[in-house]
C-alpha positions, -999 to 999 in steps of 0.1 A, spaced: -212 16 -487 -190 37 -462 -183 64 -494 -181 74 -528 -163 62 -556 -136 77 -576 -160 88 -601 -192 98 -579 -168 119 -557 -156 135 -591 -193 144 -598 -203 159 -564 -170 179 -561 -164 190 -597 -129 178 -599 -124 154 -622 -115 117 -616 -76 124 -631 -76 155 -609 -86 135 -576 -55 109 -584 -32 138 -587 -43 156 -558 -38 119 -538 -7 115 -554 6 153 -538 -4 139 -506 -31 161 -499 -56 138 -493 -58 99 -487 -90 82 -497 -94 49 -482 -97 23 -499 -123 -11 -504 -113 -47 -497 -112 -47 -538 -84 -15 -536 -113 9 -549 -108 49 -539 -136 54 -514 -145 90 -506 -161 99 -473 -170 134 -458 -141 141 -449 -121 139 -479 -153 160 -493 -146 182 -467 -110 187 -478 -114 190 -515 -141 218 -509 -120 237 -485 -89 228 -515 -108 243 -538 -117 274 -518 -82 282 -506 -72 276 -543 -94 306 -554 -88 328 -523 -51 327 -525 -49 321 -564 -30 296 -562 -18 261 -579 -24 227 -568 15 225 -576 18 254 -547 -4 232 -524 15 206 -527 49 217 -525 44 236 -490 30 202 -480 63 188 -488 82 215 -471 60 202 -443 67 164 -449 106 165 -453 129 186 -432 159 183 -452 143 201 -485 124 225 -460 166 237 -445 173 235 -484 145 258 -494 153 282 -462 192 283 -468 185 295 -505 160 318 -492 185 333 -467 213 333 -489 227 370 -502 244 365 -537 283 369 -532 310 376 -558 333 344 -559 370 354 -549 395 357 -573 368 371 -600 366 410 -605 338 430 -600 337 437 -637 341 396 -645 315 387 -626 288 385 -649 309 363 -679 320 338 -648 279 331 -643 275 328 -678 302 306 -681 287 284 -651 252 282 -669 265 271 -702 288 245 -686 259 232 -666 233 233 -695 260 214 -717 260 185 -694 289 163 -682 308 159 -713 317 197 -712 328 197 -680 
């Protein structure tokens, strides 16, 4: 056998079977797979759930966070999306008063929260 079922890898690692399909399905690793489609686990996607699960605890931080900065990696246009809102300075929209200001956000927030029909 060239590696370890879904469930055998879940026993040596310590993350559970559901947790190894999630953490494929964030694209942080991809087991290959048997002539039957099986998950097959070999040392190197060992390798990368141990080294997972150490940067998770130096860092303290999520699978979620793991995932998304390998996202940012994957696709450029939500990487310039994430960097323009990142960059962007909060600016008073013209024609609204200083003293207006906060009751025009509100007003934005309830209109988006009360969907198209409000708009």
């Amino acid at each position: 056998m060239a590696g370890l079922t879904i469930n055998e890898a879940a026993e040596t690692t310590g993350w559970s079977a559901r947790m190894l399909r999630y953490i494929e399905r964030e694209g942080l690793i991809e087991p290959a797979r048997s002539s039957s489609g099986y998950r097959l686990y070999g040392p190197e996607e060992l390798q990368r759930l141990r080294t997972l699960r150490e940067l998770l605890a130096e860092h303290e931080i999520s699978l979620g966070d793991v995932g998304f900065a390998a996202r940012l990696r994957r696709e450029s246009e939500l990487r310039g999306a994430v960097e323009t809102w990142l960059a962007a300075e909060p600016r008073r929209p013209e024609g609204v008063t200083a003293n207006d200001w906060l009751r025009f956000e509100q007003q934005k927030h309830e209109r988006l929260l009360a969907g198209p029909a409000a708009a």
